[in-house]
C-alpha positions, 0 to 999 in steps of 0.5 A: 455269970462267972463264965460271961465275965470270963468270956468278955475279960478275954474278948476285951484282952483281944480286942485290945491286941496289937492285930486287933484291927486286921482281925475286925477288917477280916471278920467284916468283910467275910460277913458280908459275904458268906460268915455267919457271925457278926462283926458288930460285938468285936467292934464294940468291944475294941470300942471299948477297950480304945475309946479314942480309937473308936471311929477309926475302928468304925470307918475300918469295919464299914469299908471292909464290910462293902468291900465285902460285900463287893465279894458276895456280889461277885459269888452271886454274878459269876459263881451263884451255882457253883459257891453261891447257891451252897453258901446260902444253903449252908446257912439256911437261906436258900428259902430267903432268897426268891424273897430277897431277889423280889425285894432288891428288884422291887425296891432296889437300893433301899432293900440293900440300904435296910439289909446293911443297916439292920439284923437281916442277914446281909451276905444273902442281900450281896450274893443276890443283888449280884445274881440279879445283876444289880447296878453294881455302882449302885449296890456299893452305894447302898452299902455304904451307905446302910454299913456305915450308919450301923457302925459309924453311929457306934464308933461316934456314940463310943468315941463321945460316951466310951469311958462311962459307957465302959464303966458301966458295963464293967460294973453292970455286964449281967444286965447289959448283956441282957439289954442287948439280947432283948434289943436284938430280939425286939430288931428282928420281930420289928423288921418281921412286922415292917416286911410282912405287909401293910397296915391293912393286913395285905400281904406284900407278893414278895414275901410269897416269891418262891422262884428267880431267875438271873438279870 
């Protein structure tokens, strides 16, 4: 306990930094196309640290997450073999990807729109969108669209309930903490239930997709 306090005491100190924004719009927009960590608990904490500031924040990290995501598209169309294919490879996604090309292909916009807007990594979405030769306009609005619904919903909820949710967590941060994690974990086996196939037990052929060509 002692260590997560001190570890939150510290992020919260730099969330609150004077360059806190520019670190949020850098972190957002490499996620997008080849970090691995997520943007979505610094954004929270700086949420919290300014609550008044909380949809300014939220608008910062869904424009440079597209923008970012403009980034990744570009490594799948021009740089696939040379960037994208080891980016995807390093971070254990090369499998993903025939599956996410039929995805894309199959249900275009909306399987960007769900990418951008849940757990399911979306550096492997924009990199493959741009191999396939996604529409590019319509990629961009599909991320917009999916970005700016996970974090304007939570620059709004902190800008509304930011001081009692940050009394809260101040005082309950073992058991947040937890509720967290468990809400991650239940996002992730919900979305694993939603693209495994239907109701009736067929399994969906894009998720048995182990090949892809470009365009």
């Amino acid at each position: 306990m002692r260590l997560i306090r001190g570890l939150y005491d510290w992020t919260m100190e730099k969330a609150a930094h004077p360059h806190a924004q520019g670190w949020l719009a850098f972190f957002c927009f490499i996620e997008s196309s080849f970090f691995p960590i997520p943007p979505h608990p610094l954004l929270g904490l700086m949420c919290l640290a300014e609550p008044k500031k909380a949809i300014r924040f939220a608008m910062i990290a869904t424009i440079a997450s597209v923008l970012g995501g403009l980034f990744g598209y570009a490594i799948g169309y021009f740089l696939y073999e040379t960037v994208g294919e080891w980016v995807l490879g390093v971070l254990g996604l090369s499998e993903s990807f025939p599956v996410a090309a039929c995805y894309i292909r199959e249900q275009g916009a909306a399987a960007v729109f769900l990418a951008a807007g849940t757990p399911i990594p979306f550096k492997l979405m924009t990199i493959t969108a741009g191999f396939i030769e996604m529409n590019i306009v319509t990629f961009a609005l599909a991320a917009l669209a999916g970005r700016a619904l996970i974090f304007m919903v939570v620059g709004i909820l902190f800008q509304v309930f930011g001081a009692p949710i940050k009394r809260v967590i101040d005082e309950y941060l073992g058991t947040v903490t937890t509720i967290f994690v468990v809400l991650v974990v239940a996002g992730f086996v919900a979305i694993t239930q939603f693209s495994g196939g239907s109701d009736d037990g067929e399994i969906n052929p894009c998720d048995l997709a182990t090949e892809v060509t470009p365009g």
